[in-house]
C-alpha positions in Angstrom: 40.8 -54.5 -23.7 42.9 -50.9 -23.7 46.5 -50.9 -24.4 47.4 -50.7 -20.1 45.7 -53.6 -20.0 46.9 -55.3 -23.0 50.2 -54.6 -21.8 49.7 -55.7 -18.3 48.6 -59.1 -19.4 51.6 -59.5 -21.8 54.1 -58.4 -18.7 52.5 -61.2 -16.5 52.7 -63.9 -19.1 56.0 -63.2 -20.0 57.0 -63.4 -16.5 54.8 -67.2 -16.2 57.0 -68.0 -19.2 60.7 -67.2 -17.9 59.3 -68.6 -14.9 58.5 -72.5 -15.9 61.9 -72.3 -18.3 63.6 -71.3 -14.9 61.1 -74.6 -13.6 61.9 -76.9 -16.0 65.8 -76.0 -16.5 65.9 -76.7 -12.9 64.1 -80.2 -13.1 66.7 -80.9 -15.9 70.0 -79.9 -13.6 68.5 -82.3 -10.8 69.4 -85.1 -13.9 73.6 -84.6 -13.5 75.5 -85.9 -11.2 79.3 -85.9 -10.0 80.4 -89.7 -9.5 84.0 -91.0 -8.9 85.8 -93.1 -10.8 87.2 -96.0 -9.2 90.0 -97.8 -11.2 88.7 -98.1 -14.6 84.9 -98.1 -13.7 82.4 -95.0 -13.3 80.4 -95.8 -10.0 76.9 -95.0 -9.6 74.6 -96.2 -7.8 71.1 -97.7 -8.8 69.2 -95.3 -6.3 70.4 -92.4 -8.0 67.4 -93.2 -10.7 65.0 -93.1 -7.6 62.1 -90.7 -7.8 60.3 -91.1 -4.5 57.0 -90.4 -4.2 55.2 -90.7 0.1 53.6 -94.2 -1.7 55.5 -95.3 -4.9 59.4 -95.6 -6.2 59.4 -94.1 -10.0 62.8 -93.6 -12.1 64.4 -91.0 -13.8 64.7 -92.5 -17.4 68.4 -91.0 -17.8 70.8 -89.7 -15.6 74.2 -87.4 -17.1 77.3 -88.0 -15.1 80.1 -86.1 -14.5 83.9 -86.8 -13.5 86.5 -84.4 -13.4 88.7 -87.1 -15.3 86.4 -86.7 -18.4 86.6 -84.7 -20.9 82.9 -85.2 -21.7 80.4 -86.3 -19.6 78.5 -89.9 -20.2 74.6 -90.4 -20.4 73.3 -93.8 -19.0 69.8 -94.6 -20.0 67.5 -96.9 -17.6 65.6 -99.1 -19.6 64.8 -101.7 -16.8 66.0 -102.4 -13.4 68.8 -105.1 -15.2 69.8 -103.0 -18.4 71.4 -99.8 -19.0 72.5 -98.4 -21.7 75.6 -95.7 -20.8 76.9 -93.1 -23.9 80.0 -90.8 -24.0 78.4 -87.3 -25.0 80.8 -86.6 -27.8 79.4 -86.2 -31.1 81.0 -87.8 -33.7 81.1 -85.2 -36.3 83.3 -82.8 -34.5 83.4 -83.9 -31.1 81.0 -81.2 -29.5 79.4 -81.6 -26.5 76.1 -83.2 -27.0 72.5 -82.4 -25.1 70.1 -84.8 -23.7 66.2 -84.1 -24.9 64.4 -87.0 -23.8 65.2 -90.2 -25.9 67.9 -88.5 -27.6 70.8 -86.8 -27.8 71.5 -83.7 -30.1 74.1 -81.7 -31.2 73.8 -77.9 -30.7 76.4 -77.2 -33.0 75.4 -79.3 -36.6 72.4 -81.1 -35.6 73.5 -84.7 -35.4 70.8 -86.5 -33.4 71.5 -90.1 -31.6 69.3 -92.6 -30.3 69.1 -93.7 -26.5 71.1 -96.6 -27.7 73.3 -94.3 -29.2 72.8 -95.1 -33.1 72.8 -91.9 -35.5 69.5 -91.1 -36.4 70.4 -87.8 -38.6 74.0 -86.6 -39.8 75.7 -85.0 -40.3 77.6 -87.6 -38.2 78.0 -91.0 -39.5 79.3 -92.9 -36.7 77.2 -94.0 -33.9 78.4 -92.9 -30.0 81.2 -94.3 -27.7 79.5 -96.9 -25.6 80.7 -97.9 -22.5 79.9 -101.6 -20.7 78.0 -101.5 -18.1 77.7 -104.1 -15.3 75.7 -103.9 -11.9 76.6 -105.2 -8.7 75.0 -104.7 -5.2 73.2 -102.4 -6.1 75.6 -100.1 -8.2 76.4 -100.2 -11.6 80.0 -99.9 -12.7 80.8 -98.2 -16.3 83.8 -99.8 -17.7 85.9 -96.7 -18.7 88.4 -99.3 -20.4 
């Protein structure tokens, strides 16, 4: 291969790259969600979780929700169609904002890393994550903000 070449093929896969980051980041975004909050509950319903497909009904394992009225916003974790599992996105070391990789949650700025449940897995916080009850009716499940 000469160097046009050479450089040619590096150009295009460099462009494939930024191009399934761009993919993927956008897959992610579809994940948050602005919800109201309604007295002392979070509202959201169950159908947000839908991933509809022209023969089957899949869900999104997590969803991040956002409110105006929150300072952070809260992750809530499907682990059946009856329990959820809903986490304020606040790391305990030093309150930064935290990120959602799959099953956990990680802080960008020291590292601490959080199950789904939200239980510390690696420090350097110590404390586990704000938890907030979660209760479902028709069809909507209402995060106690209390």
């Amino acid at each position: 291969m000469d160097r046009k070449q050479f450089l040619k093929t590096c150009g295009f896969g460099c462009l494939v790259g930024i191009a399934s980051v761009t993919l993927l980041q956008s897959c992610s975004a579809s994940q948050v969600v602005s919800k109201q909050i309604v007295g002392d509950d979070l509202i959201v319903p169950i159908t947000d979780f839908e991933v509809k497909t022209s023969d089957t009904t899949g869900y999104k394992k997590y969803l991040i929700v956002q409110n105006e009225l929150l300072t952070h916003p809260i992750c809530i974790y499907r682990f059946s169609a009856t329990e959820y599992s809903a986490l304020y996105m606040a790391c305990t070391h030093q309150r930064a904002e935290l990120q959602v990789y799959g099953d956990k949650l990680q802080c960008a700025a020291h590292g601490s890393e959080f199950s789904n449940r939200g239980l510390v897995e690696s420090g350097p916080a110590t404390a586990d994550l704000r938890k907030f009850p979660v209760t479902i009716e028709n069809s909507v499940l209402k995060i106690s903000l209390k």
